[in-house]
DOLOPA-465942 format. One record per residue (C-alpha): x, y, z; residue number from 1. Coordinates in nm, 4 decimals. Layout:
N
((X,Y,Z),NUM),
...
//
This chain:
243
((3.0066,-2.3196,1.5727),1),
((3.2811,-2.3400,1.8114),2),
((3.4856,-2.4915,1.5245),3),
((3.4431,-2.3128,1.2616),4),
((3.3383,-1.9368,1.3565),5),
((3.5517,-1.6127,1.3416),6),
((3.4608,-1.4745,1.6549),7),
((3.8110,-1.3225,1.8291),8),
((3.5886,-1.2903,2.1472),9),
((3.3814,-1.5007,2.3594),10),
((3.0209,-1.5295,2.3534),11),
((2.8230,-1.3990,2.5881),12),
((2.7798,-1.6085,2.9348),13),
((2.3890,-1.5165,2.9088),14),
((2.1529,-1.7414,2.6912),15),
((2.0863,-1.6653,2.3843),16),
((1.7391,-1.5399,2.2493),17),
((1.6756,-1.5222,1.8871),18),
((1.7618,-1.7764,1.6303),19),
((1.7385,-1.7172,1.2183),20),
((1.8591,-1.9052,0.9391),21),
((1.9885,-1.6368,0.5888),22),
((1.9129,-1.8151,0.2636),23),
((2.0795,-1.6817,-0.0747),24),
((2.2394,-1.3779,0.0689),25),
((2.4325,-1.1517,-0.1851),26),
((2.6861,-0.9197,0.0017),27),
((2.7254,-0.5968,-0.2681),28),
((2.9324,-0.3683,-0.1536),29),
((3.0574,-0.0383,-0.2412),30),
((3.3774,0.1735,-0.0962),31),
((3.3182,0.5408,0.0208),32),
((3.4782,0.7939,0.1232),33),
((3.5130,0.7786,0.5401),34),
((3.4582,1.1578,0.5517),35),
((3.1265,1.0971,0.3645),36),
((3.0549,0.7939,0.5735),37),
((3.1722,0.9886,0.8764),38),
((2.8546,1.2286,0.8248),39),
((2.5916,0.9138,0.8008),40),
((2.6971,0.7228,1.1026),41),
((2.6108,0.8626,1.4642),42),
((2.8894,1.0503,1.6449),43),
((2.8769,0.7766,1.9247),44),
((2.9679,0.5248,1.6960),45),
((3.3435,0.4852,1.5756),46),
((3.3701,0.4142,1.2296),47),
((3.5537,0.1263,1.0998),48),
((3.7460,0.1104,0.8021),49),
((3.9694,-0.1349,0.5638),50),
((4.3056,0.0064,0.4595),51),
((4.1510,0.3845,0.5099),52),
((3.8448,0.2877,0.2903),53),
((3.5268,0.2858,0.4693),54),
((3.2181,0.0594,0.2130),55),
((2.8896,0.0336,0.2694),56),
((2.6841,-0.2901,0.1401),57),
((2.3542,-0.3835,0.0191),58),
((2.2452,-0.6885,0.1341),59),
((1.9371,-0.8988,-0.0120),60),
((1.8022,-1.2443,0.1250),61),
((1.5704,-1.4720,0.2559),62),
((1.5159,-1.5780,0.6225),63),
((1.3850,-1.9177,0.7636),64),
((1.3563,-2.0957,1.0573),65),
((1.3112,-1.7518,1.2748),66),
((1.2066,-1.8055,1.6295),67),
((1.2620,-1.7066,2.0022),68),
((1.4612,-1.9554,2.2088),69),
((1.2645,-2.2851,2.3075),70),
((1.0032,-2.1661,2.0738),71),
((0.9376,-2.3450,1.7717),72),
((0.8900,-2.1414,1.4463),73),
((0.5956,-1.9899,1.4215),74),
((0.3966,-2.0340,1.0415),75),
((0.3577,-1.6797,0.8659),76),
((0.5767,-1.5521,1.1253),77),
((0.9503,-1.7979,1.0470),78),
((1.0071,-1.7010,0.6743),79),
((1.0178,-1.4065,0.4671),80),
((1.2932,-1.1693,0.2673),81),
((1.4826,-0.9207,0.4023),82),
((1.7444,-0.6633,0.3029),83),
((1.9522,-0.4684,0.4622),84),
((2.1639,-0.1098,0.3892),85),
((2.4803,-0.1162,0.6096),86),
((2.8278,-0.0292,0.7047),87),
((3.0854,-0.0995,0.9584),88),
((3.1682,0.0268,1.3154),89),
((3.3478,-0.0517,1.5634),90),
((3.4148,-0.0656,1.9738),91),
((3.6096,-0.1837,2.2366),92),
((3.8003,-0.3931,1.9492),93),
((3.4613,-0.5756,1.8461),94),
((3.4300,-0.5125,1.4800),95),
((3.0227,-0.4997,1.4276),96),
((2.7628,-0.3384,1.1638),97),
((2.5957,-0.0480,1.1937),98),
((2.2328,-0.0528,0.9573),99),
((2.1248,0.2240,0.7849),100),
((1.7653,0.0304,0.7154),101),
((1.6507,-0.3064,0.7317),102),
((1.3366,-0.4137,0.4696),103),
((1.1081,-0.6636,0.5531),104),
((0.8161,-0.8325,0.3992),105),
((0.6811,-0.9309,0.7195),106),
((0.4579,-0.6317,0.9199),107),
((0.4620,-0.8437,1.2409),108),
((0.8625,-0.8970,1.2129),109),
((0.8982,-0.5312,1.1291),110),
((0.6677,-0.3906,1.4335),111),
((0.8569,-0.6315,1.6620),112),
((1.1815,-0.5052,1.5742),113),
((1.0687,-0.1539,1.5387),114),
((1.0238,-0.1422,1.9182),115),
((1.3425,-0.3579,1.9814),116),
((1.5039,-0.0161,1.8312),117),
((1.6222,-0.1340,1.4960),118),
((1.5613,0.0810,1.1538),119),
((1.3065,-0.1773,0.9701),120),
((1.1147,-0.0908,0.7281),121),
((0.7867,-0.2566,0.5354),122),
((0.8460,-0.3807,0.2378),123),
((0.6846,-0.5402,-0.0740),124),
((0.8992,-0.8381,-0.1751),125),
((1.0231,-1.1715,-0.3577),126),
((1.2361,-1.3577,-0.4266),127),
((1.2668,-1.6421,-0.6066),128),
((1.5060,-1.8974,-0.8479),129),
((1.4946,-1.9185,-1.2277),130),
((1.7421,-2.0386,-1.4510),131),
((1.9978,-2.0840,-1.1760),132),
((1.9726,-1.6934,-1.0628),133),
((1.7845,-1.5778,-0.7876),134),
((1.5115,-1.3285,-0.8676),135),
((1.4916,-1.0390,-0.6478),136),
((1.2487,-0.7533,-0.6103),137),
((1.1967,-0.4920,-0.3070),138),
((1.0062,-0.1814,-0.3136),139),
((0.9819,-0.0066,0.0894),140),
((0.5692,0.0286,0.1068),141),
((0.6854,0.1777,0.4828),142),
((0.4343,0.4623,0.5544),143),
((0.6210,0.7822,0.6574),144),
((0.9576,0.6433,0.5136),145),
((1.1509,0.7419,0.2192),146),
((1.1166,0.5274,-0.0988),147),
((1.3723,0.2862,-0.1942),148),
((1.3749,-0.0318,-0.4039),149),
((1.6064,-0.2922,-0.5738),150),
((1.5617,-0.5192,-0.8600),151),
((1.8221,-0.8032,-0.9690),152),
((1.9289,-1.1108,-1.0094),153),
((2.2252,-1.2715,-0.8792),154),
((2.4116,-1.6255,-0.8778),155),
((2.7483,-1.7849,-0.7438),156),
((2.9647,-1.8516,-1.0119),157),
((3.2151,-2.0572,-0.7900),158),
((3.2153,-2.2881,-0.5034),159),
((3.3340,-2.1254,-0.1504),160),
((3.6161,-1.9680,-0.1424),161),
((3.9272,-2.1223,0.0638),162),
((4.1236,-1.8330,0.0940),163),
((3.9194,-1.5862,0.3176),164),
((4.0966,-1.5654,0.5947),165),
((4.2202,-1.2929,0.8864),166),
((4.3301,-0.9549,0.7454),167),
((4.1321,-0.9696,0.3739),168),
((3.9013,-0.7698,0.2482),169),
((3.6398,-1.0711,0.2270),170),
((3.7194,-1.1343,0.5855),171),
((3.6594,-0.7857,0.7266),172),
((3.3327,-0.7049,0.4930),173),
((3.1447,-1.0260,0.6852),174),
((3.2626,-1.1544,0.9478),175),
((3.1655,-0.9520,1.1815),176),
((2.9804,-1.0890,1.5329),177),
((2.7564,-0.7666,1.6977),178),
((2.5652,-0.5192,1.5710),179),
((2.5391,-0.1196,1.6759),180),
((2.2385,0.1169,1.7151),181),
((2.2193,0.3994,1.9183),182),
((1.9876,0.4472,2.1853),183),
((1.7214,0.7592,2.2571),184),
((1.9829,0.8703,2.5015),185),
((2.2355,0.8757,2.2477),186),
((2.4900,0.6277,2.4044),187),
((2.5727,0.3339,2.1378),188),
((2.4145,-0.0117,2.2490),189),
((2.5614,-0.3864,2.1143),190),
((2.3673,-0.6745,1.9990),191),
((2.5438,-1.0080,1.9612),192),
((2.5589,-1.2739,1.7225),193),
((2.7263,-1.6321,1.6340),194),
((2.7667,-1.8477,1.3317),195),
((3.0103,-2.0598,1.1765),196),
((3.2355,-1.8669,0.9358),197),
((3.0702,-1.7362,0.6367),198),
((3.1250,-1.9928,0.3303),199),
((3.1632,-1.7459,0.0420),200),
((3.1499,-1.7908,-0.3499),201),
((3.2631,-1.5254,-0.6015),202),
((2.9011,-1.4330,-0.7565),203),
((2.7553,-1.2156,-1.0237),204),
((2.4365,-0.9943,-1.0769),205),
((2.2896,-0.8197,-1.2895),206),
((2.1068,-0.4826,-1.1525),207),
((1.7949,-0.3583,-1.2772),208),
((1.7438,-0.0722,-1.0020),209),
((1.8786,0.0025,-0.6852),210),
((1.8331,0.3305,-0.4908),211),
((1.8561,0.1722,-0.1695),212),
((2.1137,0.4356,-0.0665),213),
((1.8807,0.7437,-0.1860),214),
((1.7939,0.7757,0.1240),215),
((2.0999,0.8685,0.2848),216),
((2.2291,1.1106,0.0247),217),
((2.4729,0.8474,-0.0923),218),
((2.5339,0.8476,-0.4893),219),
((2.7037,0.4776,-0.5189),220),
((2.9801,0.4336,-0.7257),221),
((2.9570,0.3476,-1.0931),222),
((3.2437,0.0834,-1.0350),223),
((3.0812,-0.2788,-1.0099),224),
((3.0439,-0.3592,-0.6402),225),
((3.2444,-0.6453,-0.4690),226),
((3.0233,-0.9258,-0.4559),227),
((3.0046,-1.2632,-0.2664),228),
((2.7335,-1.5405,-0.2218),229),
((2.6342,-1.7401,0.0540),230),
((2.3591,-2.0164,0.0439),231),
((2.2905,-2.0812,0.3615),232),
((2.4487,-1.9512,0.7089),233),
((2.2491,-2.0435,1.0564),234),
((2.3108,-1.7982,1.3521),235),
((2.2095,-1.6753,1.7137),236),
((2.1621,-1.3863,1.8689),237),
((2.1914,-1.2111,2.2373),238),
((1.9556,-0.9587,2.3936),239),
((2.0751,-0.5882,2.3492),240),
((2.2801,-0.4500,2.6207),241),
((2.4676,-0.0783,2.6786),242),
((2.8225,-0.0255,2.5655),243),
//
C-alpha cells in the first residue's frame, strides 16, 4: 500500500479495525449543480468540488473478505453486495465522501453499521456475471425508508488506465482516503481508509432503472454518466473520531 496509494497524508498512528475487499465496482457518476448539492449535504460539512462542478455517484458492488482486525471472516457475515449514493466533501485539506445511503444485502452488516452512525439501508440484491457483464439488481426492502432500486449491467471495456493521475477528473472522483458523517450533535466526524491506488478501466452499462437519487430530490442528468471499473481493490479502515 505504501507504494502504490494516493494518500497525501499519513495514516493514522492507531491500529486499524475493519478490513473489506470491493469486487466489480462501477463508479457512475453524474455532475450537479453545487447550489443543488449545497442543499443535500449538512451545513457542517464543506462541499468539495472539481473545476466548480460538484457530481454525485452511484456506486454498485460486491464485498468479500469483511472482518474486524485479528478476526477471521466470519461465513454469512464476509460477503454480500453493496451500493452506495454519494458525493464529495471536504476538511482540513483531506478530500473524503460524504454518503447519502449505503444498501446492503446483509441485515447483520446493516444493523452493525446502523449504530456505528452510517446511512445503510436493507436491501434485496444480486449480482452476478453473464456474458462478460455483471448483472446487477437492488431494490431497498428497508422498513421506514424511502424506495429506491437499480437494475444494470456493466463491463470494462479496457484494461486500467495509465493516465489517472493528480489533478484529473478520474483522480479526484476516487481517490479519496476518509469518509464524513455528521454526528447527533451536529459536529462532522472522519472515518479513515487505505488502499493502493484505484486501478481503473473505461467501462460501459447499460441501465434498466435507477432511482437511487429519488430520494434526495435529485433528477439525474439525461447525459450518460462518467463511468469507470475496478475488479478488485483491498482496503482498511480506522475507528471514527471528531473533526
Amino acid at each position: 500500500m505504501r507504494e502504490t496509494r494516493g494518500r497525501t497524508w499519513p495514516t493514522p498512528t492507531m491500529p486499524w479495525v475493519m478490513e473489506q475487499v470491493w469486487n466489480d465496482l462501477l463508479f457512475m457518476h453524474w455532475p450537479v449543480a453545487p447550489e443543488v448539492m449545497r442543499k443535500l449535504v449538512p451545513e457542517a460539512l464543506p462541499l468539495d468540488t472539481y473545476d466548480g462542478q460538484a457530481w454525485i455517484g452511484v456506486v454498485p458492488f460486491w464485498m468479500s473478505g469483511v472482518r474486524a482486525r485479528l478476526v477471521p471472516p466470519l461465513p454469512g457475515l464476509s460477503r454480500f453486495p453493496e451500493l452506495n449514493v454519494r458525493t464529495y466533501v471536504t476538511i482540513d485539506d483531506k478530500p473524503g465522501v460524504y454518503f447519502f445511503s449505503l444498501d446492503a444485502s446483509n441485515r447483520p452488516a446493516v444493523a452493525a453499521a446502523r449504530w456505528y452512525g452510517l446511512s445503510y439501508f436493507q436491501a434485496r440484491m444480486s449480482v452476478a456475471w453473464k456474458d462478460g457483464w455483471v448483472e446487477y439488481s437492488s431494490q431497498r426492502t428497508h422498513r421506514g425508508a424511502p424506495r429506491a432500486s437499480l437494475r444494470m449491467r456493466y463491463r470494462p471495456i479496457g484494461p486500467v488506465m495509465d493516465n489517472v493521475s493528480p489533478g484529473t477528473l478520474d483522480w479526484w472522483l476516487t481517490e479519496r482516503y476518509c469518509l464524513y458523517v455528521v454526528g447527533r450533535d451536529g459536529q462532522p466526524r472522519q472515518l479513515e481508509i487505505d488502499h493502493p491506488r484505484w486501478p481503473l478501466q473505461p467501462a460501459e452499462a447499460e441501465i434498466d432503472a435507477n432511482s437511487m437519487t429519488v430520494p434526495l430530490g435529485l433528477a439525474l442528468s439525461d447525459a450518460e454518466p462518467l463511468l469507470h471499473f475496478s475488479r478488485r481493490q483491498q482496503m482498511v479502515a480506522w475507528p471514527k473520531v471528531r473533526v
